[in-house]
C-alpha positions in Angstrom: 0.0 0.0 0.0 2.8 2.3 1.3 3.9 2.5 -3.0 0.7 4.0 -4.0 2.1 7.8 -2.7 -1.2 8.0 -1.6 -1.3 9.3 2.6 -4.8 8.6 3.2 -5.0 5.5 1.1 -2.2 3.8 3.2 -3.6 5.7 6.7 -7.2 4.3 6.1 -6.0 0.3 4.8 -3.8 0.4 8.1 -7.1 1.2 9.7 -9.3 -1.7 8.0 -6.3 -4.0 8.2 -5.9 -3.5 12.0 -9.8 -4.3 12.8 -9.8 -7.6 10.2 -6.6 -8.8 11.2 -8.4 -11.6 14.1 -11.0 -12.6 11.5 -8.3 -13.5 8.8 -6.5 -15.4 11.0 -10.1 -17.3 11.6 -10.2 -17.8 7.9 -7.4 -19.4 8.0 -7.1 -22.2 10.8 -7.6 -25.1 8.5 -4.9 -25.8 6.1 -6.7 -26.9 3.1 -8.6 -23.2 3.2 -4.9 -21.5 3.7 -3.4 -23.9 0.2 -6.9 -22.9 -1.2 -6.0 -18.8 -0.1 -2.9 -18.7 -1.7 -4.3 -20.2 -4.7 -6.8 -17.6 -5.1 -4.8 -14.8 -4.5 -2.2 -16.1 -6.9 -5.1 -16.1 -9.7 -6.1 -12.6 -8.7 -2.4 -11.0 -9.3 -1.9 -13.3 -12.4 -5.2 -11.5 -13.7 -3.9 -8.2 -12.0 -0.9 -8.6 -13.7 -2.6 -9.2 -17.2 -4.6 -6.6 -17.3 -8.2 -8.3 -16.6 -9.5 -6.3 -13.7 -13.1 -7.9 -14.3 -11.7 -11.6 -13.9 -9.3 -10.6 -10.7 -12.6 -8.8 -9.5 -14.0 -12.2 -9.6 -11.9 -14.0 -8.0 -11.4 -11.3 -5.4 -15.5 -11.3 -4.6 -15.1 -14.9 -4.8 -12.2 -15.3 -2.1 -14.0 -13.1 0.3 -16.9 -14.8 0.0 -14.9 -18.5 1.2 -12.7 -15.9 3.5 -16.4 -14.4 5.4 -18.0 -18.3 5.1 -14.8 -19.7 6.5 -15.0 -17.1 9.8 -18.7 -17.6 10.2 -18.0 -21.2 10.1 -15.2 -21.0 13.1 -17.7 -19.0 15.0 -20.4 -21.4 15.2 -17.9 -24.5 16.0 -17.0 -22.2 18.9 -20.9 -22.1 19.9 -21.0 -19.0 22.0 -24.2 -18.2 23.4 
């Protein structure tokens, strides 16, 4: 982030980053999700890096959605009423 020269840019991801920082790690407990993680995000650069922002849109909406089901998924295994 710190490349794009943008101030508030950087200031306001180090913001978001810091409150998501405990649910990504909850996306990530099970192994297979983590090979499955880096996976996706190497698909999003490679699409990044090609030029096809609607495909590495895709598969960024995509890897959220497994990253949020993932964390709701740890949550209810840890049955807190």
């Amino acid at each position: 982030m710190a490349l794009c020269g943008n101030t508030m840019v950087v200031e306001l991801y180090a913001k978001v980053a810091d409150r998501i920082r405990q649910f990504r790690r909850y996306s990530l407990v099970s192994n297979t999700r983590f090979v499955e993680s880096v996976d996706e995000h190497r698909d999003i650069v490679y699409n990044i890096i090609r030029g096809n922002m609607v495909a590495a849109n895709e598969y960024n909406s995509r890897h959220l959605e497994l990253a949020r089901d993932e964390v709701v998924n740890y949550l209810k295994r840890l049955d807190i009423s």
